[in-house]
Backbone bond lengths (Angstrom), bond angles and torsions (degrees), N, CA, C in turn:
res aa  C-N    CA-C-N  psi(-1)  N-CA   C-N-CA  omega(-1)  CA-C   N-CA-C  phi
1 X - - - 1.456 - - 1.526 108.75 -
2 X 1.362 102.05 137.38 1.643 93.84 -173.35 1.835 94.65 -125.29
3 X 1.515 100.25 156.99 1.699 93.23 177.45 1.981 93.57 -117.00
4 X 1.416 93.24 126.99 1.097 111.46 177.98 1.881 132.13 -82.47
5 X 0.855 149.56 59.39 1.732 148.46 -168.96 2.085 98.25 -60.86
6 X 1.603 86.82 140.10 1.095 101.65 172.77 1.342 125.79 -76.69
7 X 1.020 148.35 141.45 1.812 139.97 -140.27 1.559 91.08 -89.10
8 X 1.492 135.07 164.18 1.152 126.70 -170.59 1.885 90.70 -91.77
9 X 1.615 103.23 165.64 1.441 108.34 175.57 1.439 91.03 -155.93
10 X 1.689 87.57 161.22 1.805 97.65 170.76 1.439 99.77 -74.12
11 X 1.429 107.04 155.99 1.205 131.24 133.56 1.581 128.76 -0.76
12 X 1.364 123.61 -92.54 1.538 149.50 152.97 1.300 118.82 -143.10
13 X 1.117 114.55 170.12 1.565 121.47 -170.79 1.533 112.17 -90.95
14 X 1.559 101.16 121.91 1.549 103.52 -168.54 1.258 123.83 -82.02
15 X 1.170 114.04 9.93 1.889 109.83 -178.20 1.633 106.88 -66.30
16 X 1.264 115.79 -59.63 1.404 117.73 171.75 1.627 92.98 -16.08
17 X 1.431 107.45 -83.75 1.348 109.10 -132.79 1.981 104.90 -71.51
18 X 1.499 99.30 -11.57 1.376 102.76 -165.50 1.748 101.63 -80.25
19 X 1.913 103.12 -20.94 1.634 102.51 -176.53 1.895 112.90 -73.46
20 X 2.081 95.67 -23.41 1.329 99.16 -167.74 1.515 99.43 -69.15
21 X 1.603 132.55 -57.90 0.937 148.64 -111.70 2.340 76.51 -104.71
22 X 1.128 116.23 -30.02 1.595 112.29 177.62 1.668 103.01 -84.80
23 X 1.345 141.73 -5.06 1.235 136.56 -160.28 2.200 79.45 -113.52
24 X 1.040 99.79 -55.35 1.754 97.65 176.34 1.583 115.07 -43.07
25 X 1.872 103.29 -56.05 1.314 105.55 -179.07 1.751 107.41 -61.91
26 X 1.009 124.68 -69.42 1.250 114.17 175.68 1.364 137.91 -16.17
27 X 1.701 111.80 -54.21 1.490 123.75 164.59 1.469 111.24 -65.88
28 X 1.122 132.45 -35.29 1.750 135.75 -179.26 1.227 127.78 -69.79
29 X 1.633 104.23 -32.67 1.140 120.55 172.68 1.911 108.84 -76.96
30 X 0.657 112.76 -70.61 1.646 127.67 160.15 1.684 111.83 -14.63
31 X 1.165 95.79 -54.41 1.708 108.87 166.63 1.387 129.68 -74.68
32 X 1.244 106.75 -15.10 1.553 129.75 174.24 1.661 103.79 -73.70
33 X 1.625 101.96 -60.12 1.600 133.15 -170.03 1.510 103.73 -44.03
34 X 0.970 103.19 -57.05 2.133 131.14 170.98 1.595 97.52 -54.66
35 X 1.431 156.05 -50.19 1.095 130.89 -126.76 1.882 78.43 177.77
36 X 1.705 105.27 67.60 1.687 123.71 170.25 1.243 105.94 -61.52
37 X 1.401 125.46 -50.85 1.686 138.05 156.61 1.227 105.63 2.25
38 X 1.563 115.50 -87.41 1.096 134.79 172.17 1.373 136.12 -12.69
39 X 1.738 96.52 -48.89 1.488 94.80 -158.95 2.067 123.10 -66.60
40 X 1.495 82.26 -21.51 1.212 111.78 -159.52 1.887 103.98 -70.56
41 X 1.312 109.75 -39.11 1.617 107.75 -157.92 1.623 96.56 -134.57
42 X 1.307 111.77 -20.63 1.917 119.64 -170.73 1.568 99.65 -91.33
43 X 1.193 137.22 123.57 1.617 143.45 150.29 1.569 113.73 -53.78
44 X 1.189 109.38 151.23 1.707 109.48 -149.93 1.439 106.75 -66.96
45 X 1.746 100.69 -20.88 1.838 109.79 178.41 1.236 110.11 -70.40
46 X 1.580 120.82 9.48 1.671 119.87 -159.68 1.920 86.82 -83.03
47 X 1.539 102.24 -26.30 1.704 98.23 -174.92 1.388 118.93 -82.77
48 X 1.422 132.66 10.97 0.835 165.37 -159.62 2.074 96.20 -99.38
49 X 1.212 118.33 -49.91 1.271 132.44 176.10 1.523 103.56 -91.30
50 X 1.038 121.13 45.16 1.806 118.45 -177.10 1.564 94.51 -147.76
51 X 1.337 99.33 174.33 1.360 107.62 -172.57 1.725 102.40 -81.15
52 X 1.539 109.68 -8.96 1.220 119.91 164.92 1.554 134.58 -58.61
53 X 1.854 102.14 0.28 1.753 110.85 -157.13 1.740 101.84 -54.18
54 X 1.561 109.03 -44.10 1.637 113.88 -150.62 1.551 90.43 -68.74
55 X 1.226 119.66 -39.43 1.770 97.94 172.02 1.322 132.71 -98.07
56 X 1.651 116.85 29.84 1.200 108.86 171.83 1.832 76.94 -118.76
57 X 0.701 120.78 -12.08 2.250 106.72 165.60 1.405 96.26 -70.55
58 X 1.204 109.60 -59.98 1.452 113.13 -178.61 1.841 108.24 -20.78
59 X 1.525 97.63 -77.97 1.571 119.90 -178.22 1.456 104.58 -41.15
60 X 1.277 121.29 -74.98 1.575 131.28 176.80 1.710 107.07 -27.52
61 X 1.499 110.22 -47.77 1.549 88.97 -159.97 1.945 106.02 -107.01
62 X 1.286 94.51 6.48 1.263 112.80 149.89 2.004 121.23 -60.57
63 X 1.058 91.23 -65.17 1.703 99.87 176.27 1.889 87.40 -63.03
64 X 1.045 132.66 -49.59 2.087 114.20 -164.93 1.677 93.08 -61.40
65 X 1.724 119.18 -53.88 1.314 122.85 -162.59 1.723 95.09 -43.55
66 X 1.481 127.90 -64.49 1.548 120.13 -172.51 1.401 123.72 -33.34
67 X 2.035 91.44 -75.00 1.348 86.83 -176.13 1.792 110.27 -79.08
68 X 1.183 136.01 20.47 1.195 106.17 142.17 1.561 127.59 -79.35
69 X 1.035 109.60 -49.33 1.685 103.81 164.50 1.390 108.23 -36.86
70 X 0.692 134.99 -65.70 1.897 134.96 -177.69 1.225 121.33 -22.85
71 X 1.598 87.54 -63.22 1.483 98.70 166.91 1.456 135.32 -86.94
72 X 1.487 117.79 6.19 1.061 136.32 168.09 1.828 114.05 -85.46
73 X 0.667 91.61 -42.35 1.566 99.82 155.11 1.560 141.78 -85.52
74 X 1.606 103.62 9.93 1.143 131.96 173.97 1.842 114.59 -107.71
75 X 1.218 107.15 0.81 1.717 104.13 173.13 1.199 134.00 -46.37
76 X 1.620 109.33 -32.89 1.086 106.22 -176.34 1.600 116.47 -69.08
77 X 1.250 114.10 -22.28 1.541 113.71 164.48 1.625 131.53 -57.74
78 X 1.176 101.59 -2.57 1.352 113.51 177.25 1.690 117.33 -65.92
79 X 1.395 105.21 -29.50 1.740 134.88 -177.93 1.586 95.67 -90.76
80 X 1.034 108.12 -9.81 2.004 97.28 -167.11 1.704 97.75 -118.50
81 X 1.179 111.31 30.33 1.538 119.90 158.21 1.993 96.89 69.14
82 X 1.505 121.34 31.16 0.954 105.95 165.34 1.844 118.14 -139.54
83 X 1.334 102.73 59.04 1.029 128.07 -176.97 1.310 102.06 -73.11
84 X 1.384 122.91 -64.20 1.262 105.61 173.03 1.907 146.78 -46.50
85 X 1.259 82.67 -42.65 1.914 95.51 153.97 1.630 101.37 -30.42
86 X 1.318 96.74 -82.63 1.450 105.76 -159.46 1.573 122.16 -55.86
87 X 1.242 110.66 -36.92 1.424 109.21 167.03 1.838 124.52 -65.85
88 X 1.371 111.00 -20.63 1.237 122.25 174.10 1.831 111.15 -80.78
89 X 1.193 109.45 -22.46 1.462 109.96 172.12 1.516 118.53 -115.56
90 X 1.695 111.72 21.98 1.098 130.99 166.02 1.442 108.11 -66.90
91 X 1.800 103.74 -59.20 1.228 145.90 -157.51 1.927 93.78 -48.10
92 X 1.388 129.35 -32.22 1.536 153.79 170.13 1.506 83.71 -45.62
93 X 1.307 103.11 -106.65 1.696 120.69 -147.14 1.854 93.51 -58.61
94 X 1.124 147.56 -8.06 1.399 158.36 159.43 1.444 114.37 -68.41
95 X 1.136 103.23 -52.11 2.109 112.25 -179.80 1.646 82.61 -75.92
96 X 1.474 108.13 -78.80 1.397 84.62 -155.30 1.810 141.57 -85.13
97 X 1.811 98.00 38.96 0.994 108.74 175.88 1.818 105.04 -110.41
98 X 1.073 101.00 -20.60 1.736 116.72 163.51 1.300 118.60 -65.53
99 X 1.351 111.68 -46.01 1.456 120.56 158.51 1.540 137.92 -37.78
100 X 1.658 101.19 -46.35 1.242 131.94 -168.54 1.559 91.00 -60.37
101 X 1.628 119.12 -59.24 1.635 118.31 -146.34 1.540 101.63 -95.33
102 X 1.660 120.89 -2.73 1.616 127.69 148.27 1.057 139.21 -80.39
103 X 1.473 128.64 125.86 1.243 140.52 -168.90 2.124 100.29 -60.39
104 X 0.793 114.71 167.80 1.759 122.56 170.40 1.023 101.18 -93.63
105 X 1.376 128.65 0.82 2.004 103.47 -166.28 1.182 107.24 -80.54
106 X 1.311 103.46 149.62 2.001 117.15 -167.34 1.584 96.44 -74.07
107 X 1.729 103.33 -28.14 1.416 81.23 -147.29 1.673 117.87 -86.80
108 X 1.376 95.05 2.60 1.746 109.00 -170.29 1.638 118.83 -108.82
109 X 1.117 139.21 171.29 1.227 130.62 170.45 1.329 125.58 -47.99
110 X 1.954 92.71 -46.22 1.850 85.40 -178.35 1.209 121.65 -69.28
111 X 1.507 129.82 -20.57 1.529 118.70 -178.58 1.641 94.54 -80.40
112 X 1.794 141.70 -22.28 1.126 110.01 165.76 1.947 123.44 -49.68
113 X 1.079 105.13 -65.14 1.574 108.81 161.69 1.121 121.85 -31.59
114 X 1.407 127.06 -58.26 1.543 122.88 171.19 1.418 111.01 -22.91
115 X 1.683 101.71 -75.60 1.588 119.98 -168.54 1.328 103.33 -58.87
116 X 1.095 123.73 -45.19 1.385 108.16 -171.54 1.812 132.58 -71.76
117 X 1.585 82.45 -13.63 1.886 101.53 170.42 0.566 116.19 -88.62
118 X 2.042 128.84 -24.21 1.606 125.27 166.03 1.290 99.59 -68.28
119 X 1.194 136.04 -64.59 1.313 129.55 147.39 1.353 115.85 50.77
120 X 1.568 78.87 -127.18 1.572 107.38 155.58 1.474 132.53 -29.99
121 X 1.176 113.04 -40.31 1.459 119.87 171.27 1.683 116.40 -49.75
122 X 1.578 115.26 -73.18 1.158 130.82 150.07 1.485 124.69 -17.71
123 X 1.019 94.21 -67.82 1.741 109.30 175.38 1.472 102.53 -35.67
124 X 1.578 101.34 -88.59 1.909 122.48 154.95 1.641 111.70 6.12
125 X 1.207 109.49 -91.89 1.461 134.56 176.20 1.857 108.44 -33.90
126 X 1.574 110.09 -64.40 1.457 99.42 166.31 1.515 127.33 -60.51
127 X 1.397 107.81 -18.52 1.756 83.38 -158.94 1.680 81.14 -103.37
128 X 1.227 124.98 -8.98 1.665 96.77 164.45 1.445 104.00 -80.78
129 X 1.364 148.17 -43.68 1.215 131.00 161.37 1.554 116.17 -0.72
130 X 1.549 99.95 -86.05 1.900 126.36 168.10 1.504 94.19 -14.49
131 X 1.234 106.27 -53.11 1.816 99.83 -158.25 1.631 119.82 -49.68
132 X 1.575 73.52 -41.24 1.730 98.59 -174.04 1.689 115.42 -30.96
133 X 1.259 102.30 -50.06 1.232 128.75 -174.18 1.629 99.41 70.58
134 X 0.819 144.83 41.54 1.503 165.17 -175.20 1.590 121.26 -94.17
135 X 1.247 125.63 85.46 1.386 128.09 -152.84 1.707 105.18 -46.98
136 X 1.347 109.58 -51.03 1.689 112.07 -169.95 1.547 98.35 -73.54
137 X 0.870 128.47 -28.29 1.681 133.44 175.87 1.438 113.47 -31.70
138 X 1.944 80.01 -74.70 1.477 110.01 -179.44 1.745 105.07 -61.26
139 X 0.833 93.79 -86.15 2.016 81.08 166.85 1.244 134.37 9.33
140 X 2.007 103.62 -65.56 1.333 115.61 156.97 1.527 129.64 -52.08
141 X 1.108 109.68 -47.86 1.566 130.82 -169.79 1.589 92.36 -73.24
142 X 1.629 135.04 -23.58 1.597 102.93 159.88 1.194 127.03 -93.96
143 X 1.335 95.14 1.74 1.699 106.26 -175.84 1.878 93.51 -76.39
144 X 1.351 109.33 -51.86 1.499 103.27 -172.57 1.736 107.52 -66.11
145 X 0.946 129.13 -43.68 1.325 129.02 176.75 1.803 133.37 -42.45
146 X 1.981 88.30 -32.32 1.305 96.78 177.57 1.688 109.20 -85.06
147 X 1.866 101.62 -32.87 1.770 98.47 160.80 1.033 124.85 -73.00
148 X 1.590 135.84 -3.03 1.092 121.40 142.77 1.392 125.00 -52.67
149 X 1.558 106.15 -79.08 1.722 98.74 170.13 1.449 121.32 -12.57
150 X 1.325 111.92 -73.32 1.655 110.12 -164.29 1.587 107.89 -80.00
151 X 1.383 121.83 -0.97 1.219 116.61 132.97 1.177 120.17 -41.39
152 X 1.192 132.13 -98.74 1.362 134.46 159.23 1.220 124.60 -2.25
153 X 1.283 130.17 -61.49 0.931 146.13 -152.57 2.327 96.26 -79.00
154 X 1.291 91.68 -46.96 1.723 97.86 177.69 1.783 100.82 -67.11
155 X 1.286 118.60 -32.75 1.628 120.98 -152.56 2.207 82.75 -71.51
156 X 1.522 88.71 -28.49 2.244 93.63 -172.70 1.411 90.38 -48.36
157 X 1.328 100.95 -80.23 1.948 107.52 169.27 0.818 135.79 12.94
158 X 1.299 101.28 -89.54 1.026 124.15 176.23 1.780 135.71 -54.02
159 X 1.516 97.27 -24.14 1.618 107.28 178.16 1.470 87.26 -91.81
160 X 1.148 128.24 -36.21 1.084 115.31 171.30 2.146 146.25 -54.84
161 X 1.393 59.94 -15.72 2.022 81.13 167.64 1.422 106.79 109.49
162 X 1.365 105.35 -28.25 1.758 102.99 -169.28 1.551 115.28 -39.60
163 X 1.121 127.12 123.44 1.595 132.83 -173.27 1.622 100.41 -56.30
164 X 1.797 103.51 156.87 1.420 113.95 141.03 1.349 97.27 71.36
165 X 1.434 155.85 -9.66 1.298 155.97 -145.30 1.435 98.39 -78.69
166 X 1.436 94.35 115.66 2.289 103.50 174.01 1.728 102.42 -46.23
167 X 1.385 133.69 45.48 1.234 106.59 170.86 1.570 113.78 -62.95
168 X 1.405 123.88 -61.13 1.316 110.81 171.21 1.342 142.42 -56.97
169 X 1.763 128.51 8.10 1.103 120.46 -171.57 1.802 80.92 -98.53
170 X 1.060 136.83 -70.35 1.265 160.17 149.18 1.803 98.03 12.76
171 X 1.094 121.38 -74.82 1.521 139.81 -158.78 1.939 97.21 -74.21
172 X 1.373 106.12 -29.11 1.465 107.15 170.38 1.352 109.79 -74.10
173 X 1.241 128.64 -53.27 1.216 129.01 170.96 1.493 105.12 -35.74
174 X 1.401 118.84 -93.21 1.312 125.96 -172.53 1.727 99.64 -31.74
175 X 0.842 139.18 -5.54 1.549 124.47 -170.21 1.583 91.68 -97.98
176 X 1.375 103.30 -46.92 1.417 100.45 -157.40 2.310 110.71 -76.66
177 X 1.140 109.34 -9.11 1.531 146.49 167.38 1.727 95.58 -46.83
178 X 1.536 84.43 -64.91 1.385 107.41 -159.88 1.601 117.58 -65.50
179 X 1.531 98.63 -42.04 1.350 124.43 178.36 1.874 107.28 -60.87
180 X 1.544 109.66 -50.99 1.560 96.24 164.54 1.227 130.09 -60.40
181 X 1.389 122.37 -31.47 1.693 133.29 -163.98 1.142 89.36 -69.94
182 X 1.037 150.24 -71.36 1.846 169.78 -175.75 1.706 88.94 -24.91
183 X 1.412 117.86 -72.82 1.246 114.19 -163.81 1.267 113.38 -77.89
184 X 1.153 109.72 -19.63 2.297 117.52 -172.18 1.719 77.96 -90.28
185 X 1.207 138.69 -81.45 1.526 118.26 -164.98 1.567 117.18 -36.14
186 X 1.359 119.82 -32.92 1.326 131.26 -168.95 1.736 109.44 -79.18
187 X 1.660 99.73 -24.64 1.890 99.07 179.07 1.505 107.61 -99.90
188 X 1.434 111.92 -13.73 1.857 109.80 -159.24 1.476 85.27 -81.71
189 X 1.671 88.78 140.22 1.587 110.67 -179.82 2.081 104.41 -87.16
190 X 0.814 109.75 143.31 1.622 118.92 170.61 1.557 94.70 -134.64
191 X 1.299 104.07 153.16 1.776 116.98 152.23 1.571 108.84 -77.16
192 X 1.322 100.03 144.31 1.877 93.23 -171.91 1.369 108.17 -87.14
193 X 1.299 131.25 10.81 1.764 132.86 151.61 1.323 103.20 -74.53
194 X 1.405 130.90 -35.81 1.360 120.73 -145.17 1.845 89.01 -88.23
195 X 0.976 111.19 -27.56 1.774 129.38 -167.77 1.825 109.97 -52.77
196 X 2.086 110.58 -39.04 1.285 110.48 154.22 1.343 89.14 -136.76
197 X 1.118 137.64 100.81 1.708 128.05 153.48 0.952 118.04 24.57
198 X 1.542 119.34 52.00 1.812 109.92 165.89 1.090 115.62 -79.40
199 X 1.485 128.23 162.85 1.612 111.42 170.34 1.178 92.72 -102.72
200 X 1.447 88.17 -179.83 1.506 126.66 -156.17 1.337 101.22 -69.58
201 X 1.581 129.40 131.23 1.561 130.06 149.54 1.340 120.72 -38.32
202 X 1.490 103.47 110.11 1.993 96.78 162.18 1.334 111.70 -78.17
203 X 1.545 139.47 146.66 1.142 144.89 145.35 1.513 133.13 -133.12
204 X 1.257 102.80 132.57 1.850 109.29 -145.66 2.084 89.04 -76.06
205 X 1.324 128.18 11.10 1.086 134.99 -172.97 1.424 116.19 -174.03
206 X 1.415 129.88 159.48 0.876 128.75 -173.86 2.043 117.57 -76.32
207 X 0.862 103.41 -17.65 1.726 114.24 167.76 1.609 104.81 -157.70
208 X 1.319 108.38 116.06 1.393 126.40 177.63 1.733 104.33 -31.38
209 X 1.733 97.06 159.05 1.460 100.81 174.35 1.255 121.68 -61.59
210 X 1.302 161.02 -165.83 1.059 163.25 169.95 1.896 105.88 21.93
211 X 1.058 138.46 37.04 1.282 126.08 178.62 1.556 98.30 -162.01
212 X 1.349 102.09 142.44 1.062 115.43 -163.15 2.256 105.57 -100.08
213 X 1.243 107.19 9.20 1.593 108.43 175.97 1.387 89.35 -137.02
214 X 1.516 98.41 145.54 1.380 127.79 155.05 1.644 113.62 -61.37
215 X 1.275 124.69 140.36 1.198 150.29 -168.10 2.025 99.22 -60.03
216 X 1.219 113.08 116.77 1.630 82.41 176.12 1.567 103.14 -104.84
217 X 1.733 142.12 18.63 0.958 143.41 175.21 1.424 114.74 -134.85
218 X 1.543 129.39 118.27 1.479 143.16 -152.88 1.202 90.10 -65.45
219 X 1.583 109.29 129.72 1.819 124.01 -169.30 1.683 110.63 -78.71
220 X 1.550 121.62 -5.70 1.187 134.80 151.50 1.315 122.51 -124.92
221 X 1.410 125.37 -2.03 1.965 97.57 165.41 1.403 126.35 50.96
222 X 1.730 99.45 37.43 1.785 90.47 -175.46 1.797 105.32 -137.06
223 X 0.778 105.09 157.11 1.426 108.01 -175.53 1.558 105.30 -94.64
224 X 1.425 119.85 151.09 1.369 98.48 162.13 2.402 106.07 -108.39
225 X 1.420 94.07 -3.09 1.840 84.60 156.98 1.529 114.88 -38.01
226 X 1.108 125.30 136.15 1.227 153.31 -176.73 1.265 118.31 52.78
227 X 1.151 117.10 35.19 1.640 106.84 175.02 1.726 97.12 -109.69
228 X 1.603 79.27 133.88 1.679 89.61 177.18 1.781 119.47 -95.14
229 X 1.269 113.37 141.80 2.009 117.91 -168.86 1.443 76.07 -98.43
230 X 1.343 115.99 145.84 1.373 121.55 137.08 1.560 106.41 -126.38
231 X 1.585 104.76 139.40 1.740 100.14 165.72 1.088 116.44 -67.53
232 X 1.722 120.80 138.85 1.049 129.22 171.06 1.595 133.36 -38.45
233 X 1.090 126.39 144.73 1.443 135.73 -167.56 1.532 103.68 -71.63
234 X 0.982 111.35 169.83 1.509 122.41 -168.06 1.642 79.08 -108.40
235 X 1.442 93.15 155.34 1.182 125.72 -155.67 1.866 119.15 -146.56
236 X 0.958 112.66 90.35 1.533 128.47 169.41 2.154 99.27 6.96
237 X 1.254 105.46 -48.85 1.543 96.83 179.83 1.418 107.13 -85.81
238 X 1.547 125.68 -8.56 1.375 96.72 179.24 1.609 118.09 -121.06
239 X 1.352 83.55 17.14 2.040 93.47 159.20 1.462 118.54 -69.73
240 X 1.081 118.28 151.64 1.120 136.62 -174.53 1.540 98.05 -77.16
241 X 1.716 113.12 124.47 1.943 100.37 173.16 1.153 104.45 -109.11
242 X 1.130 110.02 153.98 1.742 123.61 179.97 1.194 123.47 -75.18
């Protein structure tokens, strides 16, 4: 009997998402280039309120178009115990395609939604990072977490009146954080047991009888942690008689 592990693999294939996420940067940057002002104290949705909107939607659903392909071509992982990955970096091309068709204004419903789908996106993006279990990953993912905070923490500020506040140098960063995690979660290889603790496939041979592939999902799914042996009880025939 041999126990078989599934070879590690990426995720999905990142070109998609690396062509979406360079066709976004390109237009954002460009819009930055136009309106330097900006970069410094305005959040990137500030172009969103300019006559600039159709190409920063443009940009936005540029970066969802990638990594959805990515992950559209990543289904088959759904069977290899890494479903969750993928739905957590769904949550990306979802926030920020929700984003795209909401205005930023604080003061109305749709900029609540906005924020809360960029949100989510972000959110998304780190905690599949986490999954990775990937030391430099994780690394990254506290580095972005703490620019989140003081994101936050400047956005207080800033409603608050305090002049000049780096919200936009700050909020670029975190984008661009974000923008690697997306593609490094999307290349780092895992074994797809290790992805939720499956165990290991038994196989009484190296490729089953009549089939020409190895099994890639354990034909029982059971642990043997906590199962207790007890030796059998003595038994009227196997006492000793006098």
């Amino acid at each position: 009997m041999t126990i078989a592990h599934a070879p590690p693999r990426s995720l999905a294939p990142a070109r998609p998402a690396l062509a979406g996420f360079a066709v976004a940067g390109a237009i954002l940057v460009a819009l930055d280039v136009r309106s330097p002002a900006m970069v410094l104290t305005q959040t990137i949705s500030t172009h969103a309120t300019t006559a600039a909107r159709l190409a920063f939607v443009v940009a936005l659903l540029a970066s969802c178009a990638g990594v959805a392909v990515a992950l559209g071509r990543a289904w088959r992982q759904v069977t290899a115990g890494r479903a969750t990955d993928l739905l957590l970096l769904s949550l990306w091309p979802v926030g920020m395609g929700i984003a795209s068709f909401f205005d930023q204004n604080t003061q109305s419903w749709t900029g609540t939604v906005h924020n809360v789908a960029v949100g989510a996106a972000i959110v998304g993006v780190h905690l599949a990072a986490l999954r990775t279990r990937n030391r430099p990953l994780m690394a990254l993912t506290a580095v972005g977490a703490a620019t989140m905070a003081g994101l936050l923490v400047l956005i207080g500020l800033h409603v608050l009146g305090v002049p000049d506040v780096p919200v936009g140098v700050v909020e670029r960063v975190l984008v661009v954080i974000c923008v690697v995690l997306v593609v490094a979660t999307l290349k780092v290889r895992r074994s797809p047991q290790a992805a939720d603790q499956l165990p290991a496939m038994f196989t009484i041979q190296e490729t089953p009888n009549r089939s020409v592939n190895i099994p890639k999902v354990s034909p029982h799914g059971a642990f043997s942690s906590g199962t207790t042996i007890d030796p059998p009880a003595d038994s009227p025939s196997q006492k000793r008689r006098s």
